[in-house]
N, C-alpha and C positions, 0 to 999 in steps of 0.2 A: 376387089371387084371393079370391074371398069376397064377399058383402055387409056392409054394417054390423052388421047383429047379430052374423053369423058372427065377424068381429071385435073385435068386444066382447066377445062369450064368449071368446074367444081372449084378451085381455089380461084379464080378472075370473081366467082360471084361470091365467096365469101369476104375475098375482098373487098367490094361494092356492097358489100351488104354494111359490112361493117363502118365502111367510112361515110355510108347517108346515116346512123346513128346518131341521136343528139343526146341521149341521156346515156351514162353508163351500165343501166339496165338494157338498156335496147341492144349496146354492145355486146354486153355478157349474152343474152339469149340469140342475137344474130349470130354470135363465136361456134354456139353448143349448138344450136341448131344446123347451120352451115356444114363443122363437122361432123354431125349423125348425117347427115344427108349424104354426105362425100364421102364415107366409109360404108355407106350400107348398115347404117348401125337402127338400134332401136330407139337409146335415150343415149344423150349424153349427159355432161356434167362438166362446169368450168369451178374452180375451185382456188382460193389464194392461199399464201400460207405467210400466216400474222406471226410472224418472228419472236415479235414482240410479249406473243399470249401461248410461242410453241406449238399453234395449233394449225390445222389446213381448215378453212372455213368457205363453203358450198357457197358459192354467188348464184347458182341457175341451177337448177336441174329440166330438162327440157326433152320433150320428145314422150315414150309410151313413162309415165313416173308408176313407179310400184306403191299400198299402198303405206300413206303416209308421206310421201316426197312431195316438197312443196314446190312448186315455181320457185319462188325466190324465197328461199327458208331466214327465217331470221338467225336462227341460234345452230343451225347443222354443224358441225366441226368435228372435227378429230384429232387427239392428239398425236405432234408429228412421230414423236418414239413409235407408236403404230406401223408408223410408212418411212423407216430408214429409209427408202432409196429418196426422199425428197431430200433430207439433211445433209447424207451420206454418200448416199449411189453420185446420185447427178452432180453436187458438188465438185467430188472427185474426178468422174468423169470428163468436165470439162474445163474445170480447173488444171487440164495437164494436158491439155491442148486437146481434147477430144470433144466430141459432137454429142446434145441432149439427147441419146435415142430414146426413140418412144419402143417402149416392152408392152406384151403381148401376156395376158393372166385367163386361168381358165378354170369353171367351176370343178372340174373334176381335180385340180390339184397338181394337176401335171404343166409341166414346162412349157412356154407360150416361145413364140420368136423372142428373141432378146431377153429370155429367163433365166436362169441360171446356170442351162448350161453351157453359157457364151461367161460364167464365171463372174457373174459383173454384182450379181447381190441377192441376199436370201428372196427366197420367193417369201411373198406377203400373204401369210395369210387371213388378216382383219378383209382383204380384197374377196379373199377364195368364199369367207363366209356371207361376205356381202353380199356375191353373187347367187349364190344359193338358196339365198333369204329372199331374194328379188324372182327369183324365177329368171336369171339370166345365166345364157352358157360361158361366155369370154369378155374379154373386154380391153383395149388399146390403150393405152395411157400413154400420155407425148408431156413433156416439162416446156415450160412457157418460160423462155429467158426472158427477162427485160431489162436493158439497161446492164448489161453484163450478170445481172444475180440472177438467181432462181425465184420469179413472181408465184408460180402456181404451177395447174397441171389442168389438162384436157382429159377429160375420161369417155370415151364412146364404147356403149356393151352393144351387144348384141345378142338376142331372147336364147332360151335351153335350143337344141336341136339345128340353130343355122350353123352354117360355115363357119371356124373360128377362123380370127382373123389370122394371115401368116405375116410374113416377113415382109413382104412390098405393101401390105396393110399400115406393119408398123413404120416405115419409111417415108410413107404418104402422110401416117400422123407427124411426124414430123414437121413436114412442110406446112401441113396444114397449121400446129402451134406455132410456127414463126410468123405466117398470115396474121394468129390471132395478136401474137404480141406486138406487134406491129399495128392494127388496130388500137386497141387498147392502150399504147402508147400515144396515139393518137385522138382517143376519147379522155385522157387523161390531160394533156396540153389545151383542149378544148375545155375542157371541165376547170382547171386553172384558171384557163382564161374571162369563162366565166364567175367564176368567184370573185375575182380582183372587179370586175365590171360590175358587180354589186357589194363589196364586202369595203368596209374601212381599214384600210393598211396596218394604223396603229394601234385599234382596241380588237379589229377582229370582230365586230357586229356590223350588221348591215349598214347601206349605206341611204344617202338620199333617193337614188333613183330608185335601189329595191323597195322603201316605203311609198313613191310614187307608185311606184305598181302596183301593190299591195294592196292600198287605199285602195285606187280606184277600183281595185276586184271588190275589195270589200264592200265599198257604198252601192256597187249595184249590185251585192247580194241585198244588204239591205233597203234597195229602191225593189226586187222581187219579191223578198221574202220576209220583210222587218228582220232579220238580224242585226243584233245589236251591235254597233263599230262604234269602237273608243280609243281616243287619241292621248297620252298624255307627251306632252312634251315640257321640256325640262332645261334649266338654261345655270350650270355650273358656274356657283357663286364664286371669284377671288380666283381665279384664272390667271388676268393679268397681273395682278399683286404679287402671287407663286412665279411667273416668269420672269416680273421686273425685278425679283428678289433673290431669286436660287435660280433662275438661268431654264432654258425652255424646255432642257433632257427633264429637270424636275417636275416642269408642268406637265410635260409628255405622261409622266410618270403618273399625273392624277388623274388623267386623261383617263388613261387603261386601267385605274384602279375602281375609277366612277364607271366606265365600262363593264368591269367584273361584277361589283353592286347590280348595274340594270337589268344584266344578264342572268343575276340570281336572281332580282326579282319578280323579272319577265317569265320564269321558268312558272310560278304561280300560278301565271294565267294558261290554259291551253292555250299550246299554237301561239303565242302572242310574239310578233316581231320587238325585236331590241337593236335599235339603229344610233346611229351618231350623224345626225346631220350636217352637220362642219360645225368648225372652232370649240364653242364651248356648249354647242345645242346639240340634245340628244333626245328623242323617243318610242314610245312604245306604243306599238298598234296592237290593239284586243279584236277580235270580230268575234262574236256571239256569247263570251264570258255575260255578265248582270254588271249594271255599272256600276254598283254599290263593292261587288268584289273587285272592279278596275281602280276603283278609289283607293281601298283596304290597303289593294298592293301600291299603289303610287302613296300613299301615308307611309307604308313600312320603307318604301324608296328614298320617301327626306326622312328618316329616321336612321337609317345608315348611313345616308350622307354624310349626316351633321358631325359625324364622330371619324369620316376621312381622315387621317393625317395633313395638315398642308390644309386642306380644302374649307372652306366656308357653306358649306351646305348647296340648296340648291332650291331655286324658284322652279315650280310646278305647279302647270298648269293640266288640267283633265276636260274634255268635252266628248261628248256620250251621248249618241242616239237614243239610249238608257235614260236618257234626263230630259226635264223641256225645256228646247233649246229651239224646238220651231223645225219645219222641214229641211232635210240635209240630204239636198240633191246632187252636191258635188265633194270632190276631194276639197278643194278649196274650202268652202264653207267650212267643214269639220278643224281645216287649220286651221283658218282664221278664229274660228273661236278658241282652241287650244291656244291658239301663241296669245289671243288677248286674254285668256284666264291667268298663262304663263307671267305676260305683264304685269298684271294685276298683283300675282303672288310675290314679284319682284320691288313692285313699288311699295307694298306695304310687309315686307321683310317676313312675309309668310312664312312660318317654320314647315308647313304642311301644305297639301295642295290646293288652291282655290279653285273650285268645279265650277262650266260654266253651267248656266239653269238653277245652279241651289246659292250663285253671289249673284244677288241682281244688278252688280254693276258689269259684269263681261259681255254681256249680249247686246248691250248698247255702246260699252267700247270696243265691240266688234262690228258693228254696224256704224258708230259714226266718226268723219273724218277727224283728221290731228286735229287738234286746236290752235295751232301757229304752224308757221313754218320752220320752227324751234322747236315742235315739237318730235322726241328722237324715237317716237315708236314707230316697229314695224312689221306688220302684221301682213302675214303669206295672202295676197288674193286679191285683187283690187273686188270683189266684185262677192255681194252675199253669195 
């Protein structure tokens, strides 16, 4: 349906659609929708296929959904032995120097453009029933190459009674799945790029700047709403000892082993960030957990430590809007009392964490200045 220009405007704005995308959800639904739109269809559907698990698993479904179709289904999948032509058809096909076509399936069962009787692969039937379950007549399927492989598929139907789609339908999807993967290649480079811009290289948890942000969402949830924001941070004993002694690949080595510990135990709390803040500082941000369970887990955290290979356990520190510690109107203030609990748990070889509010010495050596100029603390904040 359409003339030439009508689709050329049609792929110019799926293209723009897809490259003002910042998340890979925005993507997926600007792909599936852009498509229904440019084929005349009813619903579409963007789909991957996870190698890995065998299976094609639904990223979007988008447009009139039948019911039970979710926007973005968590668990939708199929497995691929269902749809040879993903594994088999298309493989072949352009592994021998030939072009992804998109085929053409219909509820009645009979032969679509590019069906079988162009000899290319069994008609599917898990499609045929699909359709007839849905209340749809036909439906375009285009393969999304990316990167030379086969990423996924495009599926645009169209309702019982309209027009099935013919041959310049299924050649249009085509063009149309090369726009998408071309996007998508492009939300992926972005989505990279983002990662690396919050994530730590070596252990794979966040890094300082995504806990700057973090925080500060957190404390002015809880300056709106008292939700409860707890900080523990954490400063890996015998660091330099492991690198002066077995060399820095070894420290690396406890680096990411102490990483995996925090990340187990961060998992404990909902939602709770688990970051590495450089060298040998690492913590964990809680927002709304009770700080009595933010304790429980930073306890169970120097109790795994202490049995690290290589590693000397670990000084922790906890500070908790959960505790009284007085008003905590900024990100600062919340460090500064975590790293002076942290201290605290360091100087006096803490096996477990010292909380600030329940050790009456961290709230006054978070508030008052060094004692010398010798003296080697240093606490995030110049200012409560």
């Amino acid at each position: 349906m359409g003339g030439d220009d009508e689709r050329l405007r049609a792929v110019v704005s799926l293209a723009q659609t897809m490259a003002a995308a910042y998340t890979p959800r925005e993507s997926w639904r600007a792909a599936a929708l852009g498509a229904c739109e440019a084929l005349s269809g009813s619903f579409a559907a963007l789909s991957v296929w996870e190698r890995d698990r065998g299976r094609l698993r639904v990223l979007v479904n988008a447009g009139q959904r039948a019911e039970g179709e979710e926007e973005f289904p968590e668990e939708e999948a199929y497995p691929v032995h269902e749809f040879p032509e993903i594994t088999e058809f298309l493989h072949e096909r352009w592994a021998g120097g030939g072009e992804p076509d998109a085929w053409v399936e219909t509820a009645d069962g009979l032969a679509g453009a590019g069906g079988p009787a162009r000899g290319a692969r069994p008609y599917c039937h898990q499609r045929v029933a699909a359709l007839r379950r849905r209340g749809r007549g036909c439906c375009v399927v285009a393969p999304i190459v990316l990167h030379g492989r086969a990423w996924g598929e495009l599926y645009v139907a169209r309702p019982a009674g309209q027009p099935v789609f013919d041959r310049a339908d299924a050649d249009f999807a085509t063009v149309l799945a090369a726009v998408v993967a071309s996007g998508i290649a492009q939300t992926e480079r972005l989505e990279e790029v983002r990662k690396l811009a919050f994530t730590d290289p070596l252990t794979g948890l966040a890094n300082r700047r995504a806990v700057d942000i973090q925080l500060d969402e957190a404390v002015e949830r809880h300056r709106v709403d008292d939700t409860v924001v707890s900080l523990v941070v954490c400063d890996l004993n015998g660091l330099k000892a492991v690198n002066d002694t077995h060399g820095h690949a070894v420290g690396d080595r406890l680096l990411e082993r102490f990483g995996s510990v925090l990340s187990l135990c961060g998992a404990m709390l909902p939602e709770a960030l688990a970051a590495r803040l450089g060298g040998d500082e690492f913590c964990l941000l809680a927002a709304g957990p009770p700080a009595d369970a933010v304790v429980g887990v930073a306890t169970e955290l120097c109790d795994r430590a202490a049995v690290i290979e290589l590693g000397d356990g670990v000084a922790c520190g906890v500070a908790s809007t959960g505790d009284p510690i007085g008003p905590v109107r900024s990100a600062r203030r919340l460090f500064r009392l975590a790293d002076a609990a942290q201290y605290r748990a360091k100087a006096a070889r803490s096996k477990g964490p010292v909380v600030a509010g329940r050790d009456g010495e961290v709230i006054r050596l978070a508030d008052s200045p060094p004692k010398s100029p010798h003296d080697r603390r240093r606490l995030r904040g110049n200012r409560p």
